[in-house]
NUPA-628429 format. One line per field, with one value per residue (C-alpha): residue number from 1; y, x, z. Coordinates in nm, 2 decimals, padded with zeros to 4 digits, always signed. Layout:
seq: [NUM, ...]
c2: [Y, ...]
c1: [X, ...]
c3: [Z, ...]
END
This chain:
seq: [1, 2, 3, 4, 5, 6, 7, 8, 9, 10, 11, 12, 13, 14, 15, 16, 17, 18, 19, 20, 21, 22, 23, 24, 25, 26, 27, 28, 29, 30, 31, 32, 33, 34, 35, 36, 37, 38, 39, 40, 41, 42, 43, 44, 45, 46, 47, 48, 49, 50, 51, 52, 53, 54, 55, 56, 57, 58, 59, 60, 61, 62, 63, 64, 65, 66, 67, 68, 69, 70, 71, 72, 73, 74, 75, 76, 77, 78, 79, 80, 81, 82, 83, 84, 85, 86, 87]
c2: [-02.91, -02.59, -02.49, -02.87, -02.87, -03.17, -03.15, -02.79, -02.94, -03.05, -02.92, -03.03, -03.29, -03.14, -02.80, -02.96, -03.04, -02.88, -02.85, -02.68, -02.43, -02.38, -02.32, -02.09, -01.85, -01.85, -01.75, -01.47, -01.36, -01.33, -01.09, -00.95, -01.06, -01.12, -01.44, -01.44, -01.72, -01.72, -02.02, -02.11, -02.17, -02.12, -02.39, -02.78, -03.06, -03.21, -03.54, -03.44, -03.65, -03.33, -03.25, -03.60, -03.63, -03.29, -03.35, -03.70, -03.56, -03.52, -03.22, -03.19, -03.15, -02.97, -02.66, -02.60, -02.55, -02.27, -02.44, -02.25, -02.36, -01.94, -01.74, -01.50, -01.09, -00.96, -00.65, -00.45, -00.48, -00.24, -00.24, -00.26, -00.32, -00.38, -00.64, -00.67, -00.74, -00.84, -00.85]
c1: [-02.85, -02.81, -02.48, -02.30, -02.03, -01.86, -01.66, -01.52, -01.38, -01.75, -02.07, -02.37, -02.53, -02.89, -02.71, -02.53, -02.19, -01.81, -01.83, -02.15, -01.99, -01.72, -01.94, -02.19, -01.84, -01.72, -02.06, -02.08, -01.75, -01.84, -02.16, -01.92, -02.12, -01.90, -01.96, -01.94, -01.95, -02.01, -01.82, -01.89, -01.50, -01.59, -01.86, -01.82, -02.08, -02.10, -02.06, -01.70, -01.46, -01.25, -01.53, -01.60, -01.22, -01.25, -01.60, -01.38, -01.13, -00.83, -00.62, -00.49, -00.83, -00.99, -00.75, -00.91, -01.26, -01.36, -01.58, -01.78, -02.12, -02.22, -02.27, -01.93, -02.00, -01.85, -01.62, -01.77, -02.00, -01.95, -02.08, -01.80, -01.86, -02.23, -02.17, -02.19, -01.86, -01.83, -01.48]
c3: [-05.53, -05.35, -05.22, -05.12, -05.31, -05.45, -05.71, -05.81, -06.15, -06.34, -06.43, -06.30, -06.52, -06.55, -06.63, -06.93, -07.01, -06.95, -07.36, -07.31, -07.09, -07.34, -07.61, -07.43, -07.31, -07.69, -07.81, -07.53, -07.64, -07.98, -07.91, -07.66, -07.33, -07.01, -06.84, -06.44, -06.24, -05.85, -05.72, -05.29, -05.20, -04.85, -04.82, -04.92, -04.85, -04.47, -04.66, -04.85, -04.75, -04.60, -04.38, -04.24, -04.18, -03.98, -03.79, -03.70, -03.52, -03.78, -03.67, -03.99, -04.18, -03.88, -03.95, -04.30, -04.09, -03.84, -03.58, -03.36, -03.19, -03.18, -03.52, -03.47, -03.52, -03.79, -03.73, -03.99, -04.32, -04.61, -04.99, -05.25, -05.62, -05.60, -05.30, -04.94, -04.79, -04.44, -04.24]
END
C-alpha cells in the first residue's frame, strides 16, 4: 500500500472494482457531489520495471528520474488553491 505505484490504469482490489468507481462517480453526480482524485504521477514503486531499468544503468530510463543523494532546496513555497506548491 502507500504511495508505490504500479499500475496507474486499476483499482486496488481491497478498494473495489473499476465498475465500483464508475458507479460511485454517477451516483455523486446525481446528488451533485464532485469526485477528486489525488493521483502520485511523480512517484512509482522502486520495484517498477522503469525504475530498475534506471537504478541499472539505462540512460534512456534514467532521464525520466532526478537522482540526487542530497534533498535539493526548493526556490520558493507558496499556498495556491488550498495547497502548498513548491517551485
Amino acid at each position: 500500500k502507500g504511495f508505490d505505484i504500479r499500475d496507474y490504469f486499476s483499482v486496488r482490489k481491497d478498494l473495489g472494482t473499476l465498475e465500483d468507481l464508475k458507479k460511485l462517480q454517477q451516483k455523486a453526480t446525481t446528488l451533485g457531489i464532485h469526485l477528486f482524485m489525488d493521483l502520485v504521477f511523480n512517484h512509482v514503486s522502486k520495484e517498477h520495471e522503469w525504475f530498475v531499468k534506471a537504478q541499472n544503468g539505462s540512460a534512456h530510463y534514467r532521464n525520466y528520474f532526478i537522482h540526487t543523494k542530497e534533498k535539493p532546496e526548493f526556490l520558493r513555497t507558496f499556498h495556491k488553491d488550498s495547497a502548498v506548491w513548491a517551485e
